[in-house]
Structures are given as structure tokens and as C-alpha cells.
ZAMARGU-4260 file (C-alpha; in steps of 0.2 Angstrom, whole numbers, plus 5000, padded with zeros to 4 digits):
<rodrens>
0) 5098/5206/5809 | 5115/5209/5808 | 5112/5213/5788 | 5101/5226/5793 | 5113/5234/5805
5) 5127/5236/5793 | 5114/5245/5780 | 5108/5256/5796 | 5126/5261/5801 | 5127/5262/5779
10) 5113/5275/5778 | 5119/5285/5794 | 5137/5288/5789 | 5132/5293/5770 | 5119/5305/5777
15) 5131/5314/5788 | 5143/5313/5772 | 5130/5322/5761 | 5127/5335/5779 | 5146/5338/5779
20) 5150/5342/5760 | 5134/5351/5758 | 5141/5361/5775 | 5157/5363/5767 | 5153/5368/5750
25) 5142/5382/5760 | 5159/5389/5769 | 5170/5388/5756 | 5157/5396/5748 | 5157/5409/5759
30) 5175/5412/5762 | 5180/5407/5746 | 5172/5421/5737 | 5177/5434/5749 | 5195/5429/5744
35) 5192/5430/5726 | 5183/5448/5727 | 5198/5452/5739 | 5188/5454/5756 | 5187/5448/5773
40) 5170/5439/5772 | 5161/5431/5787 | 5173/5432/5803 | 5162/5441/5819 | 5152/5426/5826
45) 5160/5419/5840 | 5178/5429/5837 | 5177/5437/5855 | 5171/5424/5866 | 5181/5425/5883
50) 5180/5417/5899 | 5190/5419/5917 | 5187/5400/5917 | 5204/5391/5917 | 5196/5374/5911
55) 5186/5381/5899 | 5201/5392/5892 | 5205/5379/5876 | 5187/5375/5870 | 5184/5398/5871
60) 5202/5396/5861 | 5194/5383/5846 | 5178/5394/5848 | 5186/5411/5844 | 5197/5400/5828
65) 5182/5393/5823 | 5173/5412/5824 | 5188/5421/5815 | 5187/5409/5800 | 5168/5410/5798
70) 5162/5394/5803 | 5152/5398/5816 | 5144/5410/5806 | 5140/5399/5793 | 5138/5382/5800
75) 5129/5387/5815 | 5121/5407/5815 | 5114/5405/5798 | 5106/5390/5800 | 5098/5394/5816
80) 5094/5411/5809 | 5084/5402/5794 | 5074/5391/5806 | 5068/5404/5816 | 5065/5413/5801
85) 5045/5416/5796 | 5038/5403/5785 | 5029/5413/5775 | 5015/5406/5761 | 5008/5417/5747
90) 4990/5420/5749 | 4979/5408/5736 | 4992/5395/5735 | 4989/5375/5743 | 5002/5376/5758
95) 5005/5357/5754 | 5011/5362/5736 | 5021/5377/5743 | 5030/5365/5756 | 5032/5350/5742
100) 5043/5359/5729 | 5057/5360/5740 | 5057/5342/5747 | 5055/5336/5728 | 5069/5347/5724
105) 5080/5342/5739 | 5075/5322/5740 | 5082/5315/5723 | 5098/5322/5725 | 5098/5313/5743
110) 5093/5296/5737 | 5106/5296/5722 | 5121/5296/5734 | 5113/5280/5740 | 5120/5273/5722
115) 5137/5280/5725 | 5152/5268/5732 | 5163/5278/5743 | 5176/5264/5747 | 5182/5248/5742
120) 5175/5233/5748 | 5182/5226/5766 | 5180/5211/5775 | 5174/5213/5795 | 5171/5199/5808
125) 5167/5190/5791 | 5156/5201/5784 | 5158/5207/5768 | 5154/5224/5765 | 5152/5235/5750
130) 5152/5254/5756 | 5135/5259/5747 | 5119/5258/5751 | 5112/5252/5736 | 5124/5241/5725
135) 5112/5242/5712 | 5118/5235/5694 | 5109/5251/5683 | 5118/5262/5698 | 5122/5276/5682
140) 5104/5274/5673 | 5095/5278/5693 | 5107/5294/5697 | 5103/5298/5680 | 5083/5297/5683
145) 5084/5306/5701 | 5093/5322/5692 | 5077/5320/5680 | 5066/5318/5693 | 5074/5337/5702
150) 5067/5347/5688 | 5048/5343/5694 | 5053/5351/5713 | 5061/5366/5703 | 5045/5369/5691
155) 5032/5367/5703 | 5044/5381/5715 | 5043/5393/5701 | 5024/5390/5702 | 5017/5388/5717
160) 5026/5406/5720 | 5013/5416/5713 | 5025/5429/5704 | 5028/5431/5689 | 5048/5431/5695
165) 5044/5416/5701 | 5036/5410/5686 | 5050/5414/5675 | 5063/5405/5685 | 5055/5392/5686
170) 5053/5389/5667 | 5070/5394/5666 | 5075/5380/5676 | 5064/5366/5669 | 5071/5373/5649
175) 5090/5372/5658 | 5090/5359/5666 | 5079/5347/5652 | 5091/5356/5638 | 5106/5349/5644
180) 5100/5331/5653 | 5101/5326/5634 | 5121/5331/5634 | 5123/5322/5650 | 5111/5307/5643
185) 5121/5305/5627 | 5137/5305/5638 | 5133/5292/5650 | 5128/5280/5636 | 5146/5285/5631
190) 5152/5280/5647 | 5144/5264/5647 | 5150/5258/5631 | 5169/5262/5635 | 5167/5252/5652
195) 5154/5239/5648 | 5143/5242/5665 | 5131/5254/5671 | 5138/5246/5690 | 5148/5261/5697
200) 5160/5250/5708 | 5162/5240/5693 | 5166/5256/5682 | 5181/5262/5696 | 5186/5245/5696
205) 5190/5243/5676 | 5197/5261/5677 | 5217/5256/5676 | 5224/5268/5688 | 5236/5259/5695
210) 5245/5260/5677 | 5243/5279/5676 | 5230/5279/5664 | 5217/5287/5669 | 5198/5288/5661
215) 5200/5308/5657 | 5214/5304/5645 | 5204/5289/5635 | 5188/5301/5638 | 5192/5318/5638
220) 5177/5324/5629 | 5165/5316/5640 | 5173/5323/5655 | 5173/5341/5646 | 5155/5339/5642
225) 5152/5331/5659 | 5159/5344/5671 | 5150/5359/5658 | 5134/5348/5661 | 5135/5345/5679
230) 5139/5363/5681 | 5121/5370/5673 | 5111/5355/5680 | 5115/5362/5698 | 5110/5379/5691
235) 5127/5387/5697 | 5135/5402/5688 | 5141/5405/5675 | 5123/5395/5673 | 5114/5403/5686
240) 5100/5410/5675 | 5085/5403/5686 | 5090/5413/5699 | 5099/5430/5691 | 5097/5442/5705
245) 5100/5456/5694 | 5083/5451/5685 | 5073/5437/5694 | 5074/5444/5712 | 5079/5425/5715
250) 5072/5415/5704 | 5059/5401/5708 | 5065/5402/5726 | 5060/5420/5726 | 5043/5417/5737
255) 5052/5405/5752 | 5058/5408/5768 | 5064/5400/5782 | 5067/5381/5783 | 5061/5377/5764
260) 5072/5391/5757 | 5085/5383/5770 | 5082/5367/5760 | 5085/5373/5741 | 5098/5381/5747
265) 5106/5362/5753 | 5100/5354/5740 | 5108/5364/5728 | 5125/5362/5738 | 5125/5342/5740
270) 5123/5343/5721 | 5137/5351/5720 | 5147/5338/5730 | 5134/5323/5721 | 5140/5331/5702
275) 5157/5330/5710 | 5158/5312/5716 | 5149/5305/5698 | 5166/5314/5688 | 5180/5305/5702
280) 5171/5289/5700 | 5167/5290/5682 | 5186/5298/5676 | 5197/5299/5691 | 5198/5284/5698
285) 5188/5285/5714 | 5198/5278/5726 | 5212/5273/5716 | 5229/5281/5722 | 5241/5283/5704
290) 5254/5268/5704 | 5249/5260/5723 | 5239/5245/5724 | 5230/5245/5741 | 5226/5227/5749
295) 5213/5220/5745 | 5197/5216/5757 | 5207/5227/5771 | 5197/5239/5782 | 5213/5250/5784
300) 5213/5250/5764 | 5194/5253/5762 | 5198/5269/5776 | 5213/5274/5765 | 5203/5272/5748
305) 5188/5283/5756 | 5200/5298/5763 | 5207/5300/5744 | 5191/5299/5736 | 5184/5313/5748
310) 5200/5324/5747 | 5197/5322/5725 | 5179/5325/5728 | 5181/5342/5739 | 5193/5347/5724
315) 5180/5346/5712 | 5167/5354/5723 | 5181/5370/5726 | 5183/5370/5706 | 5164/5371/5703
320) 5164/5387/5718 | 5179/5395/5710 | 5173/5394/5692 | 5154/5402/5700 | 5163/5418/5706
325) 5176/5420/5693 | 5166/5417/5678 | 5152/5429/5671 | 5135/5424/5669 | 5128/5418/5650
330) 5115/5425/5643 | 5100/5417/5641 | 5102/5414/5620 | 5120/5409/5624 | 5116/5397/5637
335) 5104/5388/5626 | 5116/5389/5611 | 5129/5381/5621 | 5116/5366/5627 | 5107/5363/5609
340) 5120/5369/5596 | 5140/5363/5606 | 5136/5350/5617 | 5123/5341/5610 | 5132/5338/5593
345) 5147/5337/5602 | 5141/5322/5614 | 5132/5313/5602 | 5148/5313/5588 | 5160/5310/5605
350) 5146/5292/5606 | 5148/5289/5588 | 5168/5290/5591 | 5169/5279/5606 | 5155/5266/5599
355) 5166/5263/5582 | 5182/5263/5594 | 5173/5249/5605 | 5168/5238/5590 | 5188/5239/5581
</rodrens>
């Protein structure tokens, strides 16, 4: 009984996690690009509430804070906006395959942060407590398969739309995304063989922070071809080719509205946040701090440890934002080039490399 309460409490906290940096990722997103293109961005929603009440003076005061930096607008009014929004179908398509395309598209990169650690172990009232929901041993080969297993959700979007914008997307996508999953393939099996475990606690754990060497400086190809990887497999510029507005109207997604346009659009951030937590735990550590060795089996440690890996994981999902508005798009030729003709020889000589490495 008590087993399955600690895996309930487990599921809820890493569900609002994935809620909260997919909501994040959306502001930053919002605001961030405004400040790159040197303009105000969203800032009405909720600026000029007043009240004559003197008790409800200070929450009107957060509200009008909150309304000035666009969080309302984003975190609230767009979100109720797309709910309320018309679902609308295309005629002579299965409304059941219309409405699956997003969940497939949406549910793998939920169940994947089920294989993520996001603390170190602690010890409560006796318990011993892993913070992940799934300690699974082949952790890296199942995250692996889920970010296989999105491309079905993105194809069958691109069909079900019924146009040919659509279409193309959507075959856009499933050639993107399959093109570089051999990269990100090739690099993991690189992974593996430097730290000896497909076990992501495990791999953090071997990872010798505390003496200042950190995994990117052993593995600073793999993290290259990693974070270029991870980049196009969320379909984010400068790999944003499925949904090129200035060609594909948008993409596969071009045919949905309300609630399952709402959920591409989250999937597509908690990737973000999900290609971001894979690079800290793989290369930076996790939540190791540089030169400070936390006690072990210590809730207050496993608190600690959690807060540095979120604050490292937010810093690679503002790096993935930044780089999407300040980089301009490939071309289609050139994105495939990069995929089959740099990466892929890159990552399999970068194996070859660390393999010999392993065995002298």
C-alpha cells in the first residue's frame, strides 16, 4: 500500500513537472523572442486590473505583475482561448484517426520522462526512494524507442489532414525525424560504451563531477551531435522544415484546431524540456554540483540535487529557444546533408573512437 503511494505521489509530481516546463518553455518562448526581435511582446492580459478592495489590494498587485510580464496571456488566455476554440474535422476523414495523431504525437514524450531520475536517492520514515517512476535498467534504449515511436503521431497528422500541406509536412517530418534518429542511435550506443550502463541514475552517478570532469569534456562529440540531434528531433528551427510557414501554411498541424492543435503545440514544448534533461543527465552531471559532495540518502540533499538539475535543465531548454529565433531556417537539401552526409559519419567514427578508447 504504502509502495503504491510513493509511485502515486512519483507520477503526480513528474506530471506537473512536464506541465510546468512545457508552460515555461511556451513564455520564454513568447517573451523571449520578442526581446531578440527588439519588441515588447505579450503584456495586456491582466495589466489593468483594479480594485477599491483593500484586502484584495496585493493579489490585483501580483495580478497586474503577472499581466505586464505576459504570463497571464500565455499561461492562462491562450490556453482557455484554444479550448473554446472550434474542433474542426476535415470532411472524409475518421474523426478517430483525426483525434489520434495528436495523442500518439503527445503520449511518448510523456511516458519517457517516466525513465528520467530527477534527484538522488533519499531515505524517508525508512523508505527508500528513488525519484523516478520507472527505474528501469535499459532506461536510454526505452527513451530511445518513445522518440521512435512520435514519428507515427507526426505521419498520420500530416495525413489525416487531407491537404496536400498537410501531406508534405507530414512526410517532412517522418524523413527528419527517421534521418537523424540513426545519429542519435549511434551516439547513445556511444554513451553506453563509455559509461558501461543503459541505467540513467547509474550513468549520472559514474559521471565524476565532484572532481571537475565533466562527461562533455571526455564526450564532446557526442554532446555536439547530441544537442544538433535533439534540436531536429523536436522539429524546432533552424530545423523547422515540417512546419515552414512561409511554405506549408503549418505543416502537418495545418488542419487542427482547438484542444488537439493545443496538444502538439505541448508536446512539442515538453520535448524541448525532455531533449534537455537527456544532455544534463547524460554530459552535465545531473544533479551533481562541481567540487560539492551532497550527503548521501538526505531528503534535504535529494531537494538540493533536484533544484540544480531543474535550474541546468531550464538553461538548455532557454539555449534550444534562443538558437530557434536567432538562427535561420535550412533548406530542405541542407538539412538532409547535415543528417546523412556530417552527423551520421561523424557519429559512427566518434563510436569507433570511444569503442578502441574503451578496449585500451
Amino acid at each position: 500500500m504504502v509502495e503504491l503511494l510513493i509511485l502515486l505521489i512519483k507520477l503526480f509530481v513528474v506530471f506537473n513537472l512536464i506541465m510546468g516546463l512545457a508552460s515555461i518553455c511556451t513564455w520564454i518562448e513568447r517573451k523571449g523572442s520578442a526581446l531578440i526581435q527588439d519588441r515588447v511582446g505579450a503584456n495586456r492580459a491582466g495589466a489593468f486590473v483594479e480594485t477599491d478592495n483593500i484586502l484584495l489590494k496585493p493579489v490585483f498587485y501580483v495580478l497586474r505583475v503577472l499581466g505586464m510580464l505576459g504570463i497571464i496571456n500565455t499561461l492562462v488566455n491562450d490556453g482557455v482561448k484554444a479550448l473554446t476554440k472550434e474542433d474542426f474535422v476535415p470532411e472524409g476523414v475518421s474523426n478517430f484517426m483525426h483525434s489520434l495523431a495528436p495523442f500518439l504525437a503527445v503520449f511518448p514524450v510523456f511516458v519517457a520522462f517516466a525513465l528520467l531520475p530527477f534527484a538522488p536517492d533519499f531515505t524517508v520514515s525508512g523508505y527508500h526512494i528513488r525519484a523516478q517512476v520507472a527505474p528501469l535498467d535499459a532506461g536510454l534504449l526505452f527513451i530511445f524507442a518513445m522518440g521512435s515511436m512520435a514519428v507515427y503521431g507526426v505521419a498520420l497528422a500530416g495525413w489525416t489532414g487531407n491537404n496536400k500541406f498537410s501531406l508534405l509536412g507530414g512526410l517532412r517530418a517522418a524523413a527528419q525525424m527517421i534521418s537523424y534518429e540513426l545519429a542519435m542511435g549511434v551516439t547513445f550506443v556511444t554513451v553506453i560504451i563509455t559509461y558501461g550502463t543503459l541505467d540513467l541514475y547509474e550513468i549520472v552517478e559514474r559521471q565524476q563531477y565532484g572532481l571537475g570532469i565533466l562527461a562533455t569534456i571526455t564526450q564532446p562529440i557526442s554532446f555536439i551531435i547530441l544537442f544538433v540531434v535533439g534540436m531536429a528531433e523536436t522539429k524546432r528551427g533552424p530545423f523547422d522544415l515540417p512546419e515552414s510557414e512561409s511554405e506549408l501554411v503549418a505543416g502537418y498541424f495545418t488542419e487542427y484546431s482547438g484542444m488537439k492543435f493545443l496538444l502538439f503545440w505541448l508536446g512539442e514544448f515538453a520535448e524541448i524540456a525532455l531533449f534537455a534533461a537527456i544532455i544534463v543527465l547524460l554530459f552535465f552531471g545531473g544533479w551533481k554540483i562541481p567540487f560539492v559532495e551532497l550527503p548521501a540518502g538526505s531528503w534535504l540533499s535529494a531537494l538540493i540535487g533536484h533544484a540544480v538539475l531543474m535550474g541546468k535543465i531550464l538553461f538548455f531548454c532557454v539555449l534550444q529557444i534562443v538558437l530557434r529565433w536567432t538562427l535561420p531556417r535550412f533548406r530542405y537539401d541542407q538539412l538532409m546533408h547535415l543528417g546523412w552526409k556530417i552527423l551520421l559519419p561523424l557519429s559512427m567514427v566518434n563510436l569507433v573512437v570511444a569503442a578502441a578508447l574503451k578496449v585500451l
